[in-house]
TIFIVO-661461 format. One record per residue: residue number from 1; residue in one letter; x, y negated, z negated of N, C-alpha, C in turn. Coordinates in steps of 0.2 Angstrom, whole numbers. Layout:
# TIFIVO-661461
   num   residuo   n.east   n.north    n.up   ca.east   ca.north   ca.up   c.east   c.north    c.up
   NUM         A        X         Y       Z         X          Y       Z        X         Y       Z
...
***
This chain:
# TIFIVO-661461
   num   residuo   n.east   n.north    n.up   ca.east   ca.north   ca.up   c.east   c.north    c.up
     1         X      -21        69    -134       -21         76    -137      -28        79    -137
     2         X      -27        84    -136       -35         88    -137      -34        95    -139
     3         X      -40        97    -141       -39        104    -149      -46       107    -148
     4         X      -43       114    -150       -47        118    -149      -52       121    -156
     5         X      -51       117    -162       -51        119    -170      -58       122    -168
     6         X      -64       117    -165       -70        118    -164      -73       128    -163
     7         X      -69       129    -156       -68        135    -154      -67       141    -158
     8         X      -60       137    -159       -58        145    -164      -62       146    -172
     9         X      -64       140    -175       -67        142    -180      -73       144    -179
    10         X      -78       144    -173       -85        146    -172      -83       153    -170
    11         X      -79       153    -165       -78        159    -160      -75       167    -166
    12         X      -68       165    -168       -63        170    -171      -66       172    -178
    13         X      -71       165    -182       -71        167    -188      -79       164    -192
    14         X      -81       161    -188       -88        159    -189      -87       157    -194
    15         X      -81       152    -197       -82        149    -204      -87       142    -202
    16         X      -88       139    -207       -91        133    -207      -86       127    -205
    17         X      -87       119    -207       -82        116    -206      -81       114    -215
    18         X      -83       116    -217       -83        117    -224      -79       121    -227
    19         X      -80       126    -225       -74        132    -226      -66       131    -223
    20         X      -68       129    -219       -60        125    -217      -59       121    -218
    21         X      -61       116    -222       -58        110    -226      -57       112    -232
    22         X      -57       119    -236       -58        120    -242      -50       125    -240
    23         X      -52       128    -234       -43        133    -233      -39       127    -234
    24         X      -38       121    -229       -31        119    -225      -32       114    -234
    25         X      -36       111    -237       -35        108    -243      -38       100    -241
    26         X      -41       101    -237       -44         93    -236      -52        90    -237
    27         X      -55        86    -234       -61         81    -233      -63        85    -227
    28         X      -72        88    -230       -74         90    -222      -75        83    -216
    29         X      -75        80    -219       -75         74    -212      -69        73    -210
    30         X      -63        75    -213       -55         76    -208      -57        81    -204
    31         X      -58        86    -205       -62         94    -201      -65        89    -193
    32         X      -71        86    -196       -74         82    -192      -70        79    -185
    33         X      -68        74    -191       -63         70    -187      -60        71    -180
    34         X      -56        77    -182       -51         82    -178      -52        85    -173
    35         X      -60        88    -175       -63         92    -168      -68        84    -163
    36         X      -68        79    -168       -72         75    -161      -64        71    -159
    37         X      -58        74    -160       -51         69    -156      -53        64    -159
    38         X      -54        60    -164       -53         54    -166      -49        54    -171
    39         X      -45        59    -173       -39         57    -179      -34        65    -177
    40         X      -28        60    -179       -22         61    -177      -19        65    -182
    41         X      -18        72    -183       -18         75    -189       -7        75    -189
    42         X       -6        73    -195        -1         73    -197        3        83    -195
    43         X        9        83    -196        14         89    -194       12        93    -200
    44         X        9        92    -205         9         97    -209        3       100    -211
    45         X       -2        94    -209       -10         97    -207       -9       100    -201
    46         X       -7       100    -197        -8        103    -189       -6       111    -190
    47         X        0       112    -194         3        118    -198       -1       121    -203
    48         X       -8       115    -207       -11        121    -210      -17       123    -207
    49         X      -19       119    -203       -27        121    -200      -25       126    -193
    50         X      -17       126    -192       -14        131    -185      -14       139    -191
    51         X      -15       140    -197       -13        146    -202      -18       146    -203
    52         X      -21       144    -205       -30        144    -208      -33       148    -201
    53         X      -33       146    -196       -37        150    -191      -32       153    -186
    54         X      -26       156    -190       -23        161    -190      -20       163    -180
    55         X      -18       154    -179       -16        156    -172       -9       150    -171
    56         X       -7       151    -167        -1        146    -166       -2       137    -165
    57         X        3       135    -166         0        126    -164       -3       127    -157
    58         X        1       129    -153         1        126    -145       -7       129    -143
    59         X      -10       136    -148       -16        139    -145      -23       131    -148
    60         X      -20       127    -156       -23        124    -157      -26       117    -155
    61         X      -20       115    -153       -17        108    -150      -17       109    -145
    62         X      -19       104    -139       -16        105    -134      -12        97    -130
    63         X       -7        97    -131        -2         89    -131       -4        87    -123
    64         X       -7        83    -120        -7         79    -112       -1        74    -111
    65         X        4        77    -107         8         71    -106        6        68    -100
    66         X        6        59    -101         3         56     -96        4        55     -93
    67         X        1        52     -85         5         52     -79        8        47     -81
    68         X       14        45     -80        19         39     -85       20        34     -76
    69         X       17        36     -72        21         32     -67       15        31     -62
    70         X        9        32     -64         2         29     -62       -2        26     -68
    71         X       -1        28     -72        -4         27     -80      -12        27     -77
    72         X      -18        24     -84       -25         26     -82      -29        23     -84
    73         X      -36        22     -81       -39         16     -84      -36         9     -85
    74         X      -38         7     -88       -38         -2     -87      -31        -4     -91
    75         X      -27         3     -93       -20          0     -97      -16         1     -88
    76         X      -16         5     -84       -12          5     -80      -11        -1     -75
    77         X       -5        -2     -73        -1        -10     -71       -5        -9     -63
    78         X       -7       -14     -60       -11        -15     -53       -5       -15     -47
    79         X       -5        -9     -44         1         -9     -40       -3       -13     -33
    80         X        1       -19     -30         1        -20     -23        7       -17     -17
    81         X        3       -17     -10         8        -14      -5        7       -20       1
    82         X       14       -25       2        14        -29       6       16       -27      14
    83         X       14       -28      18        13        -21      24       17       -29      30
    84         X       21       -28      32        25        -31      36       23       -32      42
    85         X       25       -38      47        23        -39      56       28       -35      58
    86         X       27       -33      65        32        -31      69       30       -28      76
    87         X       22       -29      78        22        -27      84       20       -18      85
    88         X       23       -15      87        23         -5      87       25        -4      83
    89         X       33       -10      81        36         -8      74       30        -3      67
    90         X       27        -7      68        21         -9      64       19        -3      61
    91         X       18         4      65        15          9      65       19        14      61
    92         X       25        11      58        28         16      53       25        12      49
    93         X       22         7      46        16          9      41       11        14      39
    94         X       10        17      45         5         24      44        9        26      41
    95         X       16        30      42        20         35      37       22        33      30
    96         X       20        26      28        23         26      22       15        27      18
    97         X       11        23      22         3         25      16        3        32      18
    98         X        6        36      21         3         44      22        9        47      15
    99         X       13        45      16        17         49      11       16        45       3
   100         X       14        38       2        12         36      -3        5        38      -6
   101         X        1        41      -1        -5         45      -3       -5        51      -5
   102         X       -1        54      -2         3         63      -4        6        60     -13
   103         X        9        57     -13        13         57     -20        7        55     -25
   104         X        3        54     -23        -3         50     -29        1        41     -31
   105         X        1        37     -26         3         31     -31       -1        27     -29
   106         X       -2        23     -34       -10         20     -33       -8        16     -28
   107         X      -13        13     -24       -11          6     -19      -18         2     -21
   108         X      -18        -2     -25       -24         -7     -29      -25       -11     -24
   109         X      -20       -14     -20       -21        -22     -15      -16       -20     -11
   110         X      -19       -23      -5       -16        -23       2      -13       -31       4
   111         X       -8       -33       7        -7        -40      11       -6       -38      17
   112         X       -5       -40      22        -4        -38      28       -1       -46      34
   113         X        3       -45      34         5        -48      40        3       -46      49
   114         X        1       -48      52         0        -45      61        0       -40      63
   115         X        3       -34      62         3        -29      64        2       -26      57
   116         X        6       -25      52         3        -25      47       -6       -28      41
   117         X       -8       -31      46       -13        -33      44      -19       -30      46
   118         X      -18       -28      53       -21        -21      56      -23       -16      52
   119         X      -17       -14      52       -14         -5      48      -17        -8      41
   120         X      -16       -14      38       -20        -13      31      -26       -14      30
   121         X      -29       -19      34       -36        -18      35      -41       -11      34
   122         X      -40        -8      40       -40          1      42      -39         4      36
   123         X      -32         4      34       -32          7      29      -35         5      21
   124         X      -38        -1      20       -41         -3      15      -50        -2      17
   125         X      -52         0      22       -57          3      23      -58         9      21
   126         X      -54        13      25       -54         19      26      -52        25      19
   127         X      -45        23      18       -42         26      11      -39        32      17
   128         X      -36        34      22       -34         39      25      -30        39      28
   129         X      -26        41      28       -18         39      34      -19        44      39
   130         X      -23        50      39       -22         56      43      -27        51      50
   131         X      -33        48      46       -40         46      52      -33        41      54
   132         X      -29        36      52       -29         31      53      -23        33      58
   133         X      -19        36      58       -15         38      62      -15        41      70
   134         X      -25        45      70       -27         48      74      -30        42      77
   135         X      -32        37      75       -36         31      78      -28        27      82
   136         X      -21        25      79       -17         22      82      -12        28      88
   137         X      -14        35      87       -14         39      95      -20        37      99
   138         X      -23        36      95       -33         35     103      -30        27     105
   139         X      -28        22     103       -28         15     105      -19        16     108
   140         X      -14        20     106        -9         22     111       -9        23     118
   141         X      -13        26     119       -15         28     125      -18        23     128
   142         X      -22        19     125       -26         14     130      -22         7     130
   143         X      -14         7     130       -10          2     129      -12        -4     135
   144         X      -12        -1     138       -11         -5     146      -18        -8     146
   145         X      -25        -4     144       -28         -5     146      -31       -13     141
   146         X      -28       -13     134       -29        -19     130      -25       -25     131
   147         X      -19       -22     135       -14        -29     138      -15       -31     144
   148         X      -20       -29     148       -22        -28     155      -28       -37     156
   149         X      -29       -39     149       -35        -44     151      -31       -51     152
   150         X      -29       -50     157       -23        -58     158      -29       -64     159
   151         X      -25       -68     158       -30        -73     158      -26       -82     163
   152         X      -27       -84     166       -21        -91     168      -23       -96     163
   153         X      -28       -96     159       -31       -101     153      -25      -103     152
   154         X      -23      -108     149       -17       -113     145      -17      -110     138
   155         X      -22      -106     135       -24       -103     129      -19       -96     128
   156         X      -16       -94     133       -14        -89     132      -12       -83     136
   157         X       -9       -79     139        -5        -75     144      -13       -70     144
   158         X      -14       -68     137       -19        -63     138      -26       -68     133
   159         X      -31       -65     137       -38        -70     135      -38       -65     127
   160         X      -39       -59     126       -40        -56     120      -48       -50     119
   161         X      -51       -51     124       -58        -50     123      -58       -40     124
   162         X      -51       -38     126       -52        -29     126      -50       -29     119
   163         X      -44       -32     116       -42        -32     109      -49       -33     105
   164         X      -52       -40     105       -57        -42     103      -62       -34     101
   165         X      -65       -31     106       -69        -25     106      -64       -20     103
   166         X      -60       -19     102       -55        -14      97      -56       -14      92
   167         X      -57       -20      89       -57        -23      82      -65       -21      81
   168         X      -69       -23      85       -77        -22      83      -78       -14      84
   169         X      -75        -9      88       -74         -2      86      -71        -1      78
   170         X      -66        -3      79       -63          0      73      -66        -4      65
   171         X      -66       -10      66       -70        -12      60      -76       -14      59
   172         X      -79       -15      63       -86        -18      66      -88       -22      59
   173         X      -92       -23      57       -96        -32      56      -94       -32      48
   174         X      -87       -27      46       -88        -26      37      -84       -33      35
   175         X      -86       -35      30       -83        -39      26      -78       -40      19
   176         X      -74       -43      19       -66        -42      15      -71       -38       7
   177         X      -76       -43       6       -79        -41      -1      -82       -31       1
   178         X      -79       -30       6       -86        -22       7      -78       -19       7
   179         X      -72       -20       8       -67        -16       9      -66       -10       0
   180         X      -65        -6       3       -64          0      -4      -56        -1      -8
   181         X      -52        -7      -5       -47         -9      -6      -45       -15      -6
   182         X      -47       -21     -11       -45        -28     -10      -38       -28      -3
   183         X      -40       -32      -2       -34        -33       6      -37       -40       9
   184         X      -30       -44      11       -30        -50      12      -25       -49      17
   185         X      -24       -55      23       -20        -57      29      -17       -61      30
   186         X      -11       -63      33        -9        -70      32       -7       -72      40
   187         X      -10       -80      44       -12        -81      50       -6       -88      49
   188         X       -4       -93      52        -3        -98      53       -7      -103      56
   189         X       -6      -108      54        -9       -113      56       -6      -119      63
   190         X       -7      -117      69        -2       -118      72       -1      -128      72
   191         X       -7      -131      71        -8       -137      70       -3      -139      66
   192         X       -3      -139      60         1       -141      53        6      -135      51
   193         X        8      -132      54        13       -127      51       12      -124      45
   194         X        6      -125      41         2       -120      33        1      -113      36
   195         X        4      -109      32         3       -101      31       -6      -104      29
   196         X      -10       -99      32       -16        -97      30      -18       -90      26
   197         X      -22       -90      22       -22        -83      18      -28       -82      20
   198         X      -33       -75      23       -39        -75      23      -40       -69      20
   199         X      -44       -69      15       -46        -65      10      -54       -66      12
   200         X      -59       -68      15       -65        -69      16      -70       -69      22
   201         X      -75       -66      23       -78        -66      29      -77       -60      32
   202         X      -78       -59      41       -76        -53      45      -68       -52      44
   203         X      -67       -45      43       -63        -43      42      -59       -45      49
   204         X      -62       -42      54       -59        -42      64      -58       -50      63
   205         X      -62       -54      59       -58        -60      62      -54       -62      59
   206         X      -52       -61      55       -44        -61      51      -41       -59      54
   207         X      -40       -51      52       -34        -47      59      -32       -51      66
   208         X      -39       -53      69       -38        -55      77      -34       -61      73
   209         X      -33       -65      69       -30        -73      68      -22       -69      66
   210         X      -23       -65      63       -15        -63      62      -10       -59      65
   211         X      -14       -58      70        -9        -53      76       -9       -57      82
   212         X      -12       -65      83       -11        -69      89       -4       -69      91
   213         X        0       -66      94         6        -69      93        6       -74      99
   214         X       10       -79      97         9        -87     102       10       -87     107
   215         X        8       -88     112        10        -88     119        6       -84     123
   216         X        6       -77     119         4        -70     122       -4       -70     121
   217         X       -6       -71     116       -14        -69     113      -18       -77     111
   218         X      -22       -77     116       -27        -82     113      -28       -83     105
   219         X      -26       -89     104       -26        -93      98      -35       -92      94
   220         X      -36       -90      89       -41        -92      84      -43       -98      82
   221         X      -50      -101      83       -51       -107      81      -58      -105      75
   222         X      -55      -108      69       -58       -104      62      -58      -112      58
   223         X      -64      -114      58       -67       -120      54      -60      -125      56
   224         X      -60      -129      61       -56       -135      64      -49      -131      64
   225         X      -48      -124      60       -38       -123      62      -36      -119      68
   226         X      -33      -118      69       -29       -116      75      -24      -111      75
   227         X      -28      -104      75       -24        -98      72      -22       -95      74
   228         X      -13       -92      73        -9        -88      75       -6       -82      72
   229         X        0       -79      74         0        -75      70        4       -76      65
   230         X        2       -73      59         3        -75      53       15       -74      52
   231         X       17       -70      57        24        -69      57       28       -75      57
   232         X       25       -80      57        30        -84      60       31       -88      54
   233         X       28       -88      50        27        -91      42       30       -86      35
   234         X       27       -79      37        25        -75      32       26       -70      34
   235         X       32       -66      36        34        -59      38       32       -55      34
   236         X       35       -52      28        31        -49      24       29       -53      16
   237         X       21       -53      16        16        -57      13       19       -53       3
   238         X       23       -53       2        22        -52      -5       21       -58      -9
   239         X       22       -64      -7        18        -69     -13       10       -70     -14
   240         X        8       -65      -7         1        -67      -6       -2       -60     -12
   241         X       -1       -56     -13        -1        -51     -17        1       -52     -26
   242         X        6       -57     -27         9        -60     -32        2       -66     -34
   243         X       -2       -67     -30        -8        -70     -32      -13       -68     -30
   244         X      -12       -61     -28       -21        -56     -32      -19       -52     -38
   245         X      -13       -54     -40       -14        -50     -47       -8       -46     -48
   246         X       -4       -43     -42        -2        -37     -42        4       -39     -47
   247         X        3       -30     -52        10        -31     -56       16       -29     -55
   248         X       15       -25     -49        20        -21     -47       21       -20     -39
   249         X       24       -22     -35        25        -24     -29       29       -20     -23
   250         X       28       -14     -20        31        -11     -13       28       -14      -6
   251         X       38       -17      -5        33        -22       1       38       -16       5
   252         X       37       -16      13        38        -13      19       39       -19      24
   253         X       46       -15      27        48        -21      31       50       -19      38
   254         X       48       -19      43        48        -13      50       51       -18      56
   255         X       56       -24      54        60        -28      58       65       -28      54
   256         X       72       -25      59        77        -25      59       82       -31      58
   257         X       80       -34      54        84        -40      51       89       -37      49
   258         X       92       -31      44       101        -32      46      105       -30      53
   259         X      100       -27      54       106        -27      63      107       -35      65
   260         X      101       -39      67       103        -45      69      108       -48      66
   261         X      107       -49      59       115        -53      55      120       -49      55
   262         X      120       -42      57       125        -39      57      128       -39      66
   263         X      123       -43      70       124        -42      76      126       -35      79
   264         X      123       -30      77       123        -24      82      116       -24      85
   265         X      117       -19      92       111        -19      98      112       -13      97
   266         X      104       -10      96       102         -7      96      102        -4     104
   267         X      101         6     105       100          4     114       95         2     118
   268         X       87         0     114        81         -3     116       86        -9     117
   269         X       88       -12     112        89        -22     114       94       -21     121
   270         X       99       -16     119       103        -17     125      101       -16     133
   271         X       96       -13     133        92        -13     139       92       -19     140
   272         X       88       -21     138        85        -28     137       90       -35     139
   273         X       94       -34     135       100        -40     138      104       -38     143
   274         X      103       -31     146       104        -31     153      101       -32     161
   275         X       96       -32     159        89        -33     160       88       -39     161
   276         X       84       -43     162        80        -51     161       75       -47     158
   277         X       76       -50     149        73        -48     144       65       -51     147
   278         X       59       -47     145        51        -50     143       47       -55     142
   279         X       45       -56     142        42        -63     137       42       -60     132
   280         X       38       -53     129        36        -51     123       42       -51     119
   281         X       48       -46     123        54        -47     117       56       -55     115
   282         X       57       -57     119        59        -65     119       55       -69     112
   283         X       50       -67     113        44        -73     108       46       -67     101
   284         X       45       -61     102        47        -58      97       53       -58      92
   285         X       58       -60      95        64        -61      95       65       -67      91
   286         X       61       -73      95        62        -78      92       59       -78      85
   287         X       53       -75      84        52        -76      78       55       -72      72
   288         X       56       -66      75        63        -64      72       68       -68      67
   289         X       71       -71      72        77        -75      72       75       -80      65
   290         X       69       -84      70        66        -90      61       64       -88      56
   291         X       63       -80      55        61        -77      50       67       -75      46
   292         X       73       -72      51        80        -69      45       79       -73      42
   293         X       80       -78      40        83        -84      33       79       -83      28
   294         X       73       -83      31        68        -84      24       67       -78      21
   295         X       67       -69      26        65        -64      23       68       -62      17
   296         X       74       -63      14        77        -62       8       74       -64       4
   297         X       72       -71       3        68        -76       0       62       -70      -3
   298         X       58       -68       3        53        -66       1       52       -59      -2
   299         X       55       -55       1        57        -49      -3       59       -48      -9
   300         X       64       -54     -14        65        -54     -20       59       -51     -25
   301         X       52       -55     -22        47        -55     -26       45       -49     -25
   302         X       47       -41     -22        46        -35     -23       49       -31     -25
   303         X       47       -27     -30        49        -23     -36       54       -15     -32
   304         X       51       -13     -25        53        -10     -20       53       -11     -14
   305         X       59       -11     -10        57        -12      -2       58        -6       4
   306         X       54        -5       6        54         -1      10       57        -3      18
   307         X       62         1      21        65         -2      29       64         5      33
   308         X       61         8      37        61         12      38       67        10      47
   309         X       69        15      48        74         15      55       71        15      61
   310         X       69        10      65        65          8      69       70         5      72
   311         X       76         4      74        79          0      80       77         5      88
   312         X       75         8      88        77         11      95       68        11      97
   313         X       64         8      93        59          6      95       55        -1      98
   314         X       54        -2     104        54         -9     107       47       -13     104
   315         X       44       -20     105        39        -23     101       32       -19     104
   316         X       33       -15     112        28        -17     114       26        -7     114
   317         X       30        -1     111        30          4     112       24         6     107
   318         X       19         4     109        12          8     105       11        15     105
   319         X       14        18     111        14         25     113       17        31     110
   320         X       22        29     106        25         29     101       25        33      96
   321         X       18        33      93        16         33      87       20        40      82
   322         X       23        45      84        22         49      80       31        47      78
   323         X       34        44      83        40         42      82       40        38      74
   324         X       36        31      76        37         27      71       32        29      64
   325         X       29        33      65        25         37      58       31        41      56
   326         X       37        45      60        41         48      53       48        45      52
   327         X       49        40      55        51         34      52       49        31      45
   328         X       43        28      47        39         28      40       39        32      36
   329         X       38        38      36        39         44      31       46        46      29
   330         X       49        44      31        56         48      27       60        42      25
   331         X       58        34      27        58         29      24       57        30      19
   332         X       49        33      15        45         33      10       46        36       4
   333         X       48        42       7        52         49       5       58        46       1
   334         X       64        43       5        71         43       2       67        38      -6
   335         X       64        35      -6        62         32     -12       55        30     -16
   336         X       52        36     -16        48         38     -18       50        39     -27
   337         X       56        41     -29        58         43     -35       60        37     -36
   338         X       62        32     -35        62         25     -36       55        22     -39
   339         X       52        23     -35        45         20     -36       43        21     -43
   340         X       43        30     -43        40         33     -49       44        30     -53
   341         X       50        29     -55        54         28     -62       51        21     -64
   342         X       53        18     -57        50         10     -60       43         9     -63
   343         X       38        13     -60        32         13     -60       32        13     -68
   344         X       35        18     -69        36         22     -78       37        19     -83
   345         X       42        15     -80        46          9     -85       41         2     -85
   346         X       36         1     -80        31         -2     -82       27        -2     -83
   347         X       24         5     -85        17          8     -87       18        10     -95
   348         X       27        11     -95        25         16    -101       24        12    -106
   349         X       24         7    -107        24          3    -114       13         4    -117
   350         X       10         6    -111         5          3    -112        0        10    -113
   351         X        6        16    -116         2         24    -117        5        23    -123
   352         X       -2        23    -128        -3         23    -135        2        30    -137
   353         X        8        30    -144        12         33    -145       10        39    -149
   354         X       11        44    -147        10         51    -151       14        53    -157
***
C-alpha cells in the first residue's frame, strides 16, 4: 500500500505533521509512520486522516494488488521450464518461450533434452524468442548443408564438424556459470546406460552431447563417458529441474506419444510406411517407442504440460520453422490461464495480508 498523506498535507494545507496528529487525534510519530509506509493504519484512522486533509480514501491510499501469479522478490516460487527432444519437433519450443515471454511468466531454470536442449541453451543466453526464432529460420535454410558432413567412420553416419561450427556461431566459448538463465542438459551414457546431467563447463559441448542422436551424429567423448543423446533416457528432463530447485514446473512435450498408443498415423508417418521409411525416422521412432512407457512417469512431476499439435511435422523438417513456432504458440495460449491460476495458488500464500 502506498499514500499520498506526505503530499497533500505539504501541498493543499501546509500543515505540520503535528498538526495533523492533533486533527486525526493521534501520536505524531503515527503521522510519521504512515507517510514512511511503515504502518498499516486501521479503517478508522485511514477515515480520519482521509477528512482531516479533506479528500477521499482512494486520493489518500493507494491499494497495489500483486502480481499473484509471478509474485516478487525472493517470496516468489522459482518457476522451471522442462523443454522436450524431438528433432524439428523441437522448434515449437520457440512458440511456447515467445508467448511465455508476452505473458510476463518468469522462466527461473531451463532443462533441456536434444533439441530441446539447443532451444534452451539459446534461449538461457539470449532471453529472446524473437532473435531466437530468426537464428532457427538462418540454420533452416542451411539444412542440408549441416547434414551434408557424412562420414564412413564406424562413429557415425555424419562426422558432426558443420554442426560442430553451428554451435561455436551460435554459442561460442560461454560457459553454463555465464548463462542469464541457469540451464542444464541431459545426454546418455552410451556405455552404462546413466542419464548424464551437464550443468558445467562449454555450453556447445553439452548441447553437442545431447542432440547426438545414435547412429546419426558422432558420439561425445567427455571425461572416459561416451555421449549420446540425452532422448533415449530422458524425453523431457523434469526431474533434472526438481533438483535445481524449481517449485513450479512447465514441461513441453513436442512428440506425439498419444497418437502412437492411440495407433493413429499421422499423413507425414503415412508416407513413410509407404515408402521404405529413413534411417532418421526409424532411429527416431525407435526412441520414441522406448520412451512412451516411461513419459507419463515423467511428466507427473509437472505442475503443467504443454503438447503442441505437431503430427504432420516429420524429424527431419528444420525448414519448417514458422509451422512449428505457432504450434507452439497456440499450444501455449490454450493454457496460459492455467498457468496463471496455478502460479496464484502457489504464490499467494507468500503476499503478506492487507
Amino acid at each position: 500500500m502506498k499514500n499520498n498523506i506526505r503530499k497533500l498535507r505539504l501541498t493543499n494545507h501546509e500543515m505540520s505533521q503535528q498538526e495533523l496528529a492533533n486533527l486525526v487525534g493521534c501520536r505524531r510519530q503515527t503521522i510519521i509512520d504512515l507517510e514512511q509506509g511503515g504502518y498499516m493504519p486501521s479503517v478508522e484512522l485511514a477515515i480520519k486522516v482521509s477528512r482531516a486533509l479533506k479528500v477521499t480514501l482512494e486520493e489518500v491510499f493507494e491499494y497495489e494488488e500483486p502480481d499473484i501469479y509471478t509474485g516478487s522478490g525472493s517470496n516468489r516460487k522459482k518457476v522451471g521450464l522442462a523443454l522436450g527432444g524431438g528433432a524439428a519437433k523441437g522448434l515449437a519450443h520457440i512458440g511456447v518461450l515467445s508467448v511465455l515471454e508476452k505473458e510476463g511468466i518468469p522462466i527461473d531454470m531451463i532443462a533441456g533434452t536434444s533439441m530441446g536442449a539447443l532451444v534452451g541453451a539459446v534461449y538461457a543466453q539470449q532471453r529472446n524468442a524473437k532473435k531466437l526464432e530468426a537464428l532457427a529460420r538462418h540454420w533452416g535454410t542451411r539444412r542440408l548443408f549441416l547434414f551434408s558432413d557424412l562420414t564412413f567412420s564406424r562413429a557415425g553416419l555424419i562426422r558432426g564438424r558443420k554442426i560442430d561450427k553451428m554451435l561455436m556461431e551460435i554459442l561460442g566459448e560461454i560457459e553454463f556459470k555465464d548463462l542469464h538463465i541457469p540451464f542444464a542438459c541431459v545426454a546418455t551414457n552410451i556405455d552404462s546406460g546413466e542419464k548424464v546431467v551437464i550443468s558445467q563447463g562449454m555450453v556447445r559441448k553439452g548441447v553437442r552431447s545431447s542432440i547426438s542422436i545414435p547412429v546419426i551424429l558422432k558420439a561425445v567423448r567427455d571425461e572416459g563417458k561416451c555421449l549420446v543423446d540425452g532422448g533415449l533416457i530422458d524425453q523431457v528432463p523434469v526431474d533434472v529441474l526438481q533438483g535445481m530447485g524449481a517449485d513450479f514446473i512447465i514441461a513441453v512435450n513436442v512428440t506425439a506419444f498419444n497418437q502412437l498408443l492411440n495407433n493413429k498415423a499421422s499423413p507425414y508417418e503415412k508416407r513413410e510406411r509407404k515408402n521404405q521409411p529413413s534411417i532418421l525416422h526409424v532411429i527416431m521412432k525407435t526412441m520414441q517407442i522406448v520412451n512412451s512407457r516411461g513419459l507419463n512417469t515423467e511428466l507427473t512431476g509437472a505442475d503443467v504440460t504443454i503438447e503442441p499439435e505437431l503430427e504432420q511435422i516429420g524429424w527431419g523438417d528444420f525448414h519448417r520453422v514458422s509451422e512449428c513456432v505457432l504450434q507452439g504458440k497456440l499450444a501455449t495460449e490454450a493454457v496460459v490461464p492455467i498457468i496463471k491460476r496455478k502460479l496464484a495458488r502457489v504464490n499467494y500464500a507468500q503476499f503478506p495480508q492487507t
